[in-house]
N, C-alpha and C positions, 0 to 999 in steps of 0.2 A: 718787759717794761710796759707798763702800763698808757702810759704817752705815745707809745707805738701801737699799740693793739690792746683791742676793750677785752679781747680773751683774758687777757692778765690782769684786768684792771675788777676790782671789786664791786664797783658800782658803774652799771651800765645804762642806769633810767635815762630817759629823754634820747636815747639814741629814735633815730628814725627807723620806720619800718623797714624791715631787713628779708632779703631773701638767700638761702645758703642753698646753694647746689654741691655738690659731692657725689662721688664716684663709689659704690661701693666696696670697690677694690684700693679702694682709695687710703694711701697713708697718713692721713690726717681726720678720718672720718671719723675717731669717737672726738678729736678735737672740733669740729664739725657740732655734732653732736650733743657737746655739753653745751658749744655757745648758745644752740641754739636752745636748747634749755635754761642756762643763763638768760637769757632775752624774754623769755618768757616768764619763768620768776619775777621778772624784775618789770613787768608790764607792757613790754616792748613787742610789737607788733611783727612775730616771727615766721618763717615759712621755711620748712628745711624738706627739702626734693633729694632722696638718695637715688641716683641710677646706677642699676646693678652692674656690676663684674667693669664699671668705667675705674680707668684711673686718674692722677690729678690731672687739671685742665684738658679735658677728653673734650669739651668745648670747643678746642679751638678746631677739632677738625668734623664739623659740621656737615661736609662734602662729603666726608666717607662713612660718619660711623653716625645709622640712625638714631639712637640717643640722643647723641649731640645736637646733632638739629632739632631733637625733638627739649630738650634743655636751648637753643638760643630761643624757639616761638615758647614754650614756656615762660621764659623769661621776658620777652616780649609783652606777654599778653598778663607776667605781675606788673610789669610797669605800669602799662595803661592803665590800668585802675586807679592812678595816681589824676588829678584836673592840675597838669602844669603850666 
Protein backbone atom coordinates (compact mmCIF):
# COMPACT_ATOMS: atom_id res chain seq x y z
CA UNK A 1 0.00 0.00 0.00
CA UNK A 2 1.35 2.95 -0.88
CA UNK A 3 0.21 5.11 2.21
CA UNK A 4 2.33 2.85 4.07
CA UNK A 5 5.54 2.69 2.38
CA UNK A 6 7.06 4.82 -0.73
CA UNK A 7 8.38 1.18 -1.82
CA UNK A 8 4.87 0.68 -3.26
CA UNK A 9 4.04 4.01 -4.04
CA UNK A 10 4.74 5.19 -7.83
CA UNK A 11 5.98 8.47 -7.22
CA UNK A 12 8.42 9.17 -4.77
CA UNK A 13 9.71 12.96 -5.59
CA UNK A 14 10.02 15.50 -2.78
CA UNK A 15 10.81 12.61 -0.28
CA UNK A 16 13.78 13.97 1.82
CA UNK A 17 17.18 12.65 1.54
CA UNK A 18 17.29 9.21 2.51
CA UNK A 19 19.92 6.80 3.78
CA UNK A 20 19.36 2.84 3.30
CA UNK A 21 21.66 0.56 5.22
CA UNK A 22 21.23 -3.19 4.57
CA UNK A 23 22.86 -6.22 5.55
CA UNK A 24 24.11 -8.18 2.75
CA UNK A 25 22.78 -11.28 3.83
CA UNK A 26 20.00 -9.58 4.23
CA UNK A 27 16.18 -10.61 3.15
CA UNK A 28 15.14 -7.62 1.95
CA UNK A 29 18.16 -6.42 0.13
CA UNK A 30 17.28 -6.33 -3.67
CA UNK A 31 14.06 -4.62 -1.89
CA UNK A 32 16.69 -2.31 -0.31
CA UNK A 33 18.05 -1.90 -3.53
CA UNK A 34 15.40 -1.02 -5.95
CA UNK A 35 14.35 1.68 -3.46
CA UNK A 36 17.11 2.95 -3.64
CA UNK A 37 17.27 3.12 -7.16
CA UNK A 38 13.75 4.33 -7.21
CA UNK A 39 15.07 7.51 -5.14
CA UNK A 40 17.31 8.17 -7.38
CA UNK A 41 15.27 8.19 -10.70
CA UNK A 42 13.13 10.16 -9.17
CA UNK A 43 15.77 12.86 -7.88
CA UNK A 44 15.81 12.06 -4.55
CA UNK A 45 18.88 12.36 -2.57
CA UNK A 46 19.87 8.54 -2.02
CA UNK A 47 22.72 6.82 -0.14
CA UNK A 48 22.48 2.82 0.14
CA UNK A 49 25.48 1.25 2.45
CA UNK A 50 25.41 -2.62 1.93
CA UNK A 51 27.36 -4.36 4.76
CA UNK A 52 28.39 -7.72 3.90
CA UNK A 53 27.34 -11.22 5.30
CA UNK A 54 25.01 -8.72 8.09
CA UNK A 55 21.43 -9.65 8.44
CA UNK A 56 18.29 -7.55 9.11
CA UNK A 57 18.73 -5.02 11.79
CA UNK A 58 22.47 -6.23 12.63
CA UNK A 59 22.46 -2.55 13.84
CA UNK A 60 21.05 -3.05 16.90
CA UNK A 61 24.06 -4.98 18.17
CA UNK A 62 26.72 -2.42 17.82
CA UNK A 63 28.57 -3.98 21.11
CA UNK A 64 29.47 -6.96 19.45
CA UNK A 65 29.48 -7.08 15.73
CA UNK A 66 32.12 -4.42 14.23
CA UNK A 67 29.92 -3.62 11.29
CA UNK A 68 27.32 -2.47 13.23
CA UNK A 69 29.07 0.02 15.06
CA UNK A 70 30.80 0.78 12.08
CA UNK A 71 26.89 1.31 10.37
CA UNK A 72 25.61 3.53 13.77
CA UNK A 73 29.06 6.31 13.16
CA UNK A 74 28.22 5.97 9.73
CA UNK A 75 25.05 6.95 10.23
CA UNK A 76 26.00 9.43 12.47
CA UNK A 77 28.16 11.20 10.49
CA UNK A 78 25.16 11.12 7.17
CA UNK A 79 23.14 12.88 9.54
CA UNK A 80 25.34 15.65 10.39
CA UNK A 81 25.82 16.88 7.13
CA UNK A 82 22.17 17.91 7.54
CA UNK A 83 22.30 22.31 9.46
CA UNK A 84 19.25 21.26 11.88
Amino acid sequence: DPSISPYFSSDVTGLPPCLIQVGGAECLLSDAIEMHKKLIVSRVKSTLQIYDHQQHIFQLYYDWIPEASAAISAGCKWISQFDV
